[in-house]
VEXDOGU-926212 format. One record per residue (C-alpha): residue number from 1; chain; x, y, z. Coordinates in pm, whole numbers, m for minus. Example, Ala and Ser with C-alpha at 12.3 -4.5 7.8 and 13.67 -1.06 7.14 Angstrom:
   pos   unit       px       py       pz
     1      A     1230     m450      780
     2      A     1367     m106      714
END
This chain:
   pos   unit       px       py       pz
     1      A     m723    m4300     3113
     2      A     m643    m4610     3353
     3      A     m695    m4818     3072
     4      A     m522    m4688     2830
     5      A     m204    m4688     3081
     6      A     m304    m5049     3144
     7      A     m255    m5146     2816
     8      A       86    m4971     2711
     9      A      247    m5088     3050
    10      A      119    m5484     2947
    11      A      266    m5386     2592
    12      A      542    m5262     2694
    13      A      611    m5523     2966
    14      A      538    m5847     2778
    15      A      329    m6125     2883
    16      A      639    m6310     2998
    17      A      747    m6015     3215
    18      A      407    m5987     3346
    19      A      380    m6321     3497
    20      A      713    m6285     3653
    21      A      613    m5988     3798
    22      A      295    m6099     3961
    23      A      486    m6389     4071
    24      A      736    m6242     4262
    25      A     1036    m6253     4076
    26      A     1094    m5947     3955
    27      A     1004    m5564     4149
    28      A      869    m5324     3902
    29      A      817    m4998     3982
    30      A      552    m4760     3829
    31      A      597    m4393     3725
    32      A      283    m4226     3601
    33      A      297    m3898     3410
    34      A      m15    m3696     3358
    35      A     m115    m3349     3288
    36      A     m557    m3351     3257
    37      A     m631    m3604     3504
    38      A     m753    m3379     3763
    39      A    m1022    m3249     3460
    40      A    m1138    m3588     3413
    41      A    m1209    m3773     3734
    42      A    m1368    m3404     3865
    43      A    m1655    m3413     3577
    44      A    m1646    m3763     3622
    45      A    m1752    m3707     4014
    46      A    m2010    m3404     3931
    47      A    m2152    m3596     3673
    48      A    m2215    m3870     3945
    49      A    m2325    m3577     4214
    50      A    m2569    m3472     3972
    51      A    m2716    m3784     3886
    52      A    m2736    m3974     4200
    53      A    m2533    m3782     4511
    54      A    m2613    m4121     4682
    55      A    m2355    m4355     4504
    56      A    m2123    m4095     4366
    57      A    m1746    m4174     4419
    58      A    m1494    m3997     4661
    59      A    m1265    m3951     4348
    60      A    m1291    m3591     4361
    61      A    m1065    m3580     4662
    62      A     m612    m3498     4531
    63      A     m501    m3791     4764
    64      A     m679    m4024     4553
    65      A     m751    m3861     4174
    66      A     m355    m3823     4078
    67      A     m230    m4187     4150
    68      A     m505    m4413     4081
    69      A     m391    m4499     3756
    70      A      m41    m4597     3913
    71      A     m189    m4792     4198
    72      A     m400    m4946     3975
    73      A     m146    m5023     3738
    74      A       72    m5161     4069
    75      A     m239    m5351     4183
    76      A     m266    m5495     3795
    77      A       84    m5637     3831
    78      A       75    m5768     4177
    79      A      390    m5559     4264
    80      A      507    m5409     4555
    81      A      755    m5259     4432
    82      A      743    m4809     4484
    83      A      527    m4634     4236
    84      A      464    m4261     4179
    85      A      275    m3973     3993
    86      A      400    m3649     3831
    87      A      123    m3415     3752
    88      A      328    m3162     3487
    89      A      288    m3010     3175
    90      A      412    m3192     2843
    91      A      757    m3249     2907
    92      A      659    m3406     3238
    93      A      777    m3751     3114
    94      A     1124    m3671     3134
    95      A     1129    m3587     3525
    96      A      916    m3959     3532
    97      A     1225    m4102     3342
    98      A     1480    m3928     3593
    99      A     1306    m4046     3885
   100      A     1310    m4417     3706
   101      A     1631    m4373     3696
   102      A     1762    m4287     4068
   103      A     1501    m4542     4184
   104      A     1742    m4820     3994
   105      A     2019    m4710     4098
   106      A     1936    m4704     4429
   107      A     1815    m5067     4423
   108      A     1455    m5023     4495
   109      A     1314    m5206     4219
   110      A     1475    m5466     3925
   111      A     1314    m5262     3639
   112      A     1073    m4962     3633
   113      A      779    m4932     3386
   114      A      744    m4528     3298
   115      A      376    m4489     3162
   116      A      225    m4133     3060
   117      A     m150    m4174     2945
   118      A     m463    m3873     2876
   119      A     m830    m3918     2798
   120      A     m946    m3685     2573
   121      A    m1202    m3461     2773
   122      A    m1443    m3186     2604
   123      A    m1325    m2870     2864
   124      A     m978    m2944     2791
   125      A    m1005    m2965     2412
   126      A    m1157    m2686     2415
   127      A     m944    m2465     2630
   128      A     m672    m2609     2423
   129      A     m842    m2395     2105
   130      A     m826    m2070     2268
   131      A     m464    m2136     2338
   132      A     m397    m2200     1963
   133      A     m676    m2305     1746
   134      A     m393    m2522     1519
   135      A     m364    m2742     1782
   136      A     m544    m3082     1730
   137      A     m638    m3219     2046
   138      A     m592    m3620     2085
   139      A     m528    m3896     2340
   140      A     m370    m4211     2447
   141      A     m104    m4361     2631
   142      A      282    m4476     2589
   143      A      499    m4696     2818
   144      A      873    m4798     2834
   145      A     1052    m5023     3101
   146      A     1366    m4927     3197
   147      A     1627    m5150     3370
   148      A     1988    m5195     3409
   149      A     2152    m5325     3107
   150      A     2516    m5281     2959
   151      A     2402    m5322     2574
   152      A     2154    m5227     2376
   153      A     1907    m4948     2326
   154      A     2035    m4740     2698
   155      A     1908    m4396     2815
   156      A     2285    m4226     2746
   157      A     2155    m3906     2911
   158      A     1890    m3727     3126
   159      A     1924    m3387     3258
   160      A     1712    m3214     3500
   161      A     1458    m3055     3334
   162      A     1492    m2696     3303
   163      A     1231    m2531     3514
   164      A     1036    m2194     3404
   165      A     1107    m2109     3743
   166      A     1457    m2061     3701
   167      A     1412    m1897     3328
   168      A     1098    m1780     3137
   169      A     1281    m1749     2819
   170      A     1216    m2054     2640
   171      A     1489    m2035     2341
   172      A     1772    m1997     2647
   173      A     1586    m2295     2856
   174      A     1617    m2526     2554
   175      A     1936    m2441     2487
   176      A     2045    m2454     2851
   177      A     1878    m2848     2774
   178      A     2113    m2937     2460
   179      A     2439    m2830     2661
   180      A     2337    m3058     2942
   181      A     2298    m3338     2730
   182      A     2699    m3336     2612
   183      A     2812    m3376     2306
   184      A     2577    m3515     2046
   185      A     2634    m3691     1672
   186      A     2607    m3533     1356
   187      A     2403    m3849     1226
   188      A     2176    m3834     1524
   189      A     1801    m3871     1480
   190      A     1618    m3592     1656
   191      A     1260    m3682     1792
   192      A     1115    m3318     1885
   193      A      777    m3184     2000
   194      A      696    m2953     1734
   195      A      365    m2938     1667
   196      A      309    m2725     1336
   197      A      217    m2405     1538
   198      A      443    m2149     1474
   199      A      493    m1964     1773
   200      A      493    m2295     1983
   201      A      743    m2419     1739
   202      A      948    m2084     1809
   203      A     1215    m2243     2004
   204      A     1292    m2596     1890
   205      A     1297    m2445     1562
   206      A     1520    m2154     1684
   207      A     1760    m2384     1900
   208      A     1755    m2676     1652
   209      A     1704    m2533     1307
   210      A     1963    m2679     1117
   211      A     1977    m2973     1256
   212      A     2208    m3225     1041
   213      A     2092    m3576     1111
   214      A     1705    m3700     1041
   215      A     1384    m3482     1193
   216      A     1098    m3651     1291
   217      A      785    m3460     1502
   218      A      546    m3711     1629
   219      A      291    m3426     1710
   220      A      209    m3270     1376
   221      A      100    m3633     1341
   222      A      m54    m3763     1594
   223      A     m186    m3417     1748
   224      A     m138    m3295     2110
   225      A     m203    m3503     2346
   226      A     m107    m3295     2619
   227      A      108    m3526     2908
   228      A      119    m3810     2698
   229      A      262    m3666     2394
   230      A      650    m3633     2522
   231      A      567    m4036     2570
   232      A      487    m4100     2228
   233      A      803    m3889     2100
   234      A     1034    m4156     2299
   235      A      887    m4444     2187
   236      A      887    m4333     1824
   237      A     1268    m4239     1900
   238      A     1289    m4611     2013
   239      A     1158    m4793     1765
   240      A     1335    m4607     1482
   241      A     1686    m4691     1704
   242      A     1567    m5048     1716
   243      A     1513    m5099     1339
   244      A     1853    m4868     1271
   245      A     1757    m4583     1172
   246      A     2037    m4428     1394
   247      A     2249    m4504     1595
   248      A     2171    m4206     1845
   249      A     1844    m4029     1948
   250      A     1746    m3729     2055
   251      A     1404    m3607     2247
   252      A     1307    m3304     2335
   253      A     1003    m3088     2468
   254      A      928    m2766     2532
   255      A      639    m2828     2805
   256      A      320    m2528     2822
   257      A      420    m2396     3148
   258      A      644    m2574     3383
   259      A      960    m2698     3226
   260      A     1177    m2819     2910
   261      A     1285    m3162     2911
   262      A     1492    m3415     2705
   263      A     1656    m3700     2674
   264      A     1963    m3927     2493
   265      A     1931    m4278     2384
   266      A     2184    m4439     2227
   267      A     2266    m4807     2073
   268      A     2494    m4988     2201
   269      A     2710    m5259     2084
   270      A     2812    m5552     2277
   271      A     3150    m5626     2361
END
């Protein structure tokens, strides 16, 4: 999983960046989402229990599983700059783009670098089956830097997530979401996280039926891969703004059992 977070934050970064970075001139923070970690470093410690209790590592331990891949990632660039983890559910990379956010505006960094990466593990695939057996599991990792800018591709709007805490009706959470996020275009591209399951489809479909702009669902493509698919959905919203397919972007996801989250992007011009 650390690697494939190493590799979309040096994607996503630039080589240019990079070296800046580990040179001191510019603070990047890192925000790392994740949802199965905690499944992957524990059989990765029994596994080393049961083969040699001698040498096995202390991962198993929460202080150190949840943010190794962000102090690695930290350690990677040379930065000093804050970094965090948000264990979540699948919309968890929306609350990692808020906090990106307040952490600019309050000046502690030049740029932040949100990452969400998953390694595909055997338990959680197959858990995943008795939750819907449509689902097809997958893994991987997506990245995007964020940093103040008055033109160009800019997150236009992130509400709070909306919390199952507060709701448990999904349909009224999501909908709750889309008011938040003002008013939106007719032409705007919506990036959702349907995944071709009916009843987890239930309330995007219900709440964004007949939509009027271009649909796209990353996840009845790429599969679910659980904390990093809301990831993916934003950087396929990007890169469809960036070659002009729209002019405005949508992304939203209805998470398993924590929250709903979403987001605006939105082109702009300069001048």
């Amino acid at each position: 999983m650390g690697k494939y977070a190493a590799a979309a934050v040096v994607e996503a970064l630039g080589a240019e960046r990079l070296e800046e970075v580990r040179a001191g001139g510019l603070r990047v923070g890192v925000v790392c989402t994740l949802m199965n970690g905690c499944v992957n470093y524990s059989n990765r410690f029994f596994g080393e229990v049961l083969e040699d209790p001698a040498t096995a590592s202390p991962i198993l331990f929460p202080e150190t599983v949840f943010n190794a891949p962000s102090s690695h990632l930290s350690a990677l660039m040379n930065s000093s700059a804050p970094n965090d983890t948000l264990v979540g559910d699948g919309a968890e990379y929306f609350t990692g783009l808020e906090l990106a956010t307040e952490w600019l505006a309050r000046g502690e960094c030049d740029a932040c670098v949100v990452v969400a990466a998953e390694e595909l593990d055997w338990l959680s695939a197959e858990a995943m089956g008795y939750y819907a057996k449509g689902l097809v599991p997958s893994e991987g990792a997506a990245a995007v830097v964020l940093e103040p800018a008055p033109e160009g591709i800019v997150l236009a709007s992130i509400p709070d997530p909306v919390s199952y805490a507060e709701t448990t009706d999904r349909v009224g959470a999501l909908e709750r979401l889309r008011t938040a996020m003002g008013r939106l275009s007719d032409s705007a591209l919506l990036v959702d996280g349907r995944t071709g399951v009916p009843r987890i489809d239930r309330p995007e479909e219900r709440v964004f039926g007949a939509w009027p702009g271009r649909r796209v669902s990353p996840r009845k493509v790429l599969g679910e891969s659980l904390g990093a698919a809301s990831a993916l959905q934003v950087v396929v919203a990007l890169d469809l703004l960036r070659q002009g397919a729209a002019g405005e972007a949508v992304v939203t996801a209805v998470g398993g059992n924590e929250q709903v989250g979403g987001c605006v992007f939105r082109r702009v011009e300069a001048g």
